[in-house]
C-alpha positions in Angstrom: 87.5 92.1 99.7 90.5 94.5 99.4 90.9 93.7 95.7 86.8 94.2 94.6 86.9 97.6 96.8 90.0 98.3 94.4 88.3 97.5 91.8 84.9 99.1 92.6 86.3 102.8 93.8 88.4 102.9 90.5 85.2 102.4 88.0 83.7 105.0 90.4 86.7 107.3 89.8 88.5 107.0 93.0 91.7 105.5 92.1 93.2 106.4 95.9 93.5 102.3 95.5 96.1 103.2 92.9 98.4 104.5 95.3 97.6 102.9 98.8 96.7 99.3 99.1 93.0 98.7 100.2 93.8 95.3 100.3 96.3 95.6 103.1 93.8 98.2 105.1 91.2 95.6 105.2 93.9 92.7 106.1 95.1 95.0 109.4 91.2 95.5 110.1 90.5 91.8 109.7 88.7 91.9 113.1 86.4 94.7 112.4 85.7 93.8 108.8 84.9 90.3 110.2 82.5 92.5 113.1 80.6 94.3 110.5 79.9 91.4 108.5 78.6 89.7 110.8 76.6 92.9 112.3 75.3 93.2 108.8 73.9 90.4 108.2 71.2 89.7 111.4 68.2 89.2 110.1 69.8 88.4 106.3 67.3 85.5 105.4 64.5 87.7 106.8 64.6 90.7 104.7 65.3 92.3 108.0 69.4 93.5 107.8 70.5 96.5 108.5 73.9 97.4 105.9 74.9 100.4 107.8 77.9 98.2 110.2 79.4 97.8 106.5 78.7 100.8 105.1 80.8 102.7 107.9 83.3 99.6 107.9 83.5 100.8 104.2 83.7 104.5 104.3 86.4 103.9 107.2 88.6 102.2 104.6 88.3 104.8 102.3 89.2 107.6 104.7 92.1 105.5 106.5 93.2 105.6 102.2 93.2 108.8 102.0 94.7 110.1 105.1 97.0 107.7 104.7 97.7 108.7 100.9 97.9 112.4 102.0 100.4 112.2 104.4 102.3 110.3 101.9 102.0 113.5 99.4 102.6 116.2 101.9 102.2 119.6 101.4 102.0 120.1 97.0 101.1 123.2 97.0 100.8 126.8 97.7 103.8 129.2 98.8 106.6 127.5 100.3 105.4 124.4 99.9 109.0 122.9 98.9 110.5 124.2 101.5 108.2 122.6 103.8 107.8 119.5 101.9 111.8 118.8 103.0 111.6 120.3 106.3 108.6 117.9 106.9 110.7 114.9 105.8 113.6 115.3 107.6 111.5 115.6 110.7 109.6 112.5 110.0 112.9 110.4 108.8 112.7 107.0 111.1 116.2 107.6 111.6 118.3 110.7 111.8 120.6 110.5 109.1 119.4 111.0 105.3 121.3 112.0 101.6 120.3 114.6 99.1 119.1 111.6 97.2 116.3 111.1 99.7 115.3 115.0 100.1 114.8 114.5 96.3 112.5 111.7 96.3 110.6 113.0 98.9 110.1 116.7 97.6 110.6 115.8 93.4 109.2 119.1 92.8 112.1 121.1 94.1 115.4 121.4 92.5 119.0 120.5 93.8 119.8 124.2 94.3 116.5 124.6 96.3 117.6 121.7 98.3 120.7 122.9 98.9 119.3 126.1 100.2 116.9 125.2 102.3 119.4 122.5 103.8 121.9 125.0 104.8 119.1 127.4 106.1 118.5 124.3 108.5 122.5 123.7 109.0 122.2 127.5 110.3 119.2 126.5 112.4 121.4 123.9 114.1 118.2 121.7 112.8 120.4 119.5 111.0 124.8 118.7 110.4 126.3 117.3 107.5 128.1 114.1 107.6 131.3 114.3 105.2 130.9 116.0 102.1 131.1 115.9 98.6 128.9 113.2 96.6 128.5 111.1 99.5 127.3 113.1 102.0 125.1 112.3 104.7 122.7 115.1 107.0 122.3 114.1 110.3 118.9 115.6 112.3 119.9 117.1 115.2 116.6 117.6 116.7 113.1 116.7 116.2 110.7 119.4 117.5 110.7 122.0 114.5 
């Protein structure tokens, strides 16, 4: 099912299946997808079905996508949107300690200086400490609620 949505919402120019697996949303919502099915197709053989349990089941899907897809992306634009893009990850980091490497990833747009920058206005903001220095330095997040 997950792979014909795919399929489907790309040819209709909504290729948020490139970049978040449809596939595995339906899988998790087994249960439901199962519920609507079944929902829509009373009366089947009778000409009498109603599609709508599927329909939502469907445009569910697609919205769990793209929430899911934009809080992948972040913030990608507008003033100071960099600078938030890092701040954002380091307060969403699973654990509390991270490398330049991974600010990078996560905000490609901004550039080592920038980084640097905006990591030592957070140093200052007792947000975050280093760990070492040098190439292999580590930032440890000191606190979450910023």
């Amino acid at each position: 099912m997950g792979r014909l949505l795919t399929l489907l919402l790309y040819q209709a120019c909504y290729e948020v299946g490139r970049y978040v697996s449809l596939e595995r949303l339906v899988q998790d919502t087994s249960d439901t997808y199962y519920e609507a099915v079944q929902a829509a197709g009373i009366g089947w053989h009778t000409g009498e079905h109603d599609l709508t349990p599927w329909l939502e089941y469907l445009l569910g899907i697609v919205a769990a996508a793209y929430k899911e897809f934009e809080s992948r992306v972040g913030v990608v634009a507008g003033r100071g949107s960099k600078r938030e893009a890092i701040r954002q990850f380091v307060r969403q980091l699973i654990t509390d300690e991270f490398t330049v490497a991974d600010v990078r990833r996560a905000a490609p747009a901004a550039s080592q200086s920038y980084i640097s920058k905006t990591l030592a206005t957070m140093r200052d903001e007792d947000l975050i400490g280093p760990i070492g220095a040098g190439k292999n330095a580590r930032w440890r997040r000191l606190r979450r609620d910023f």
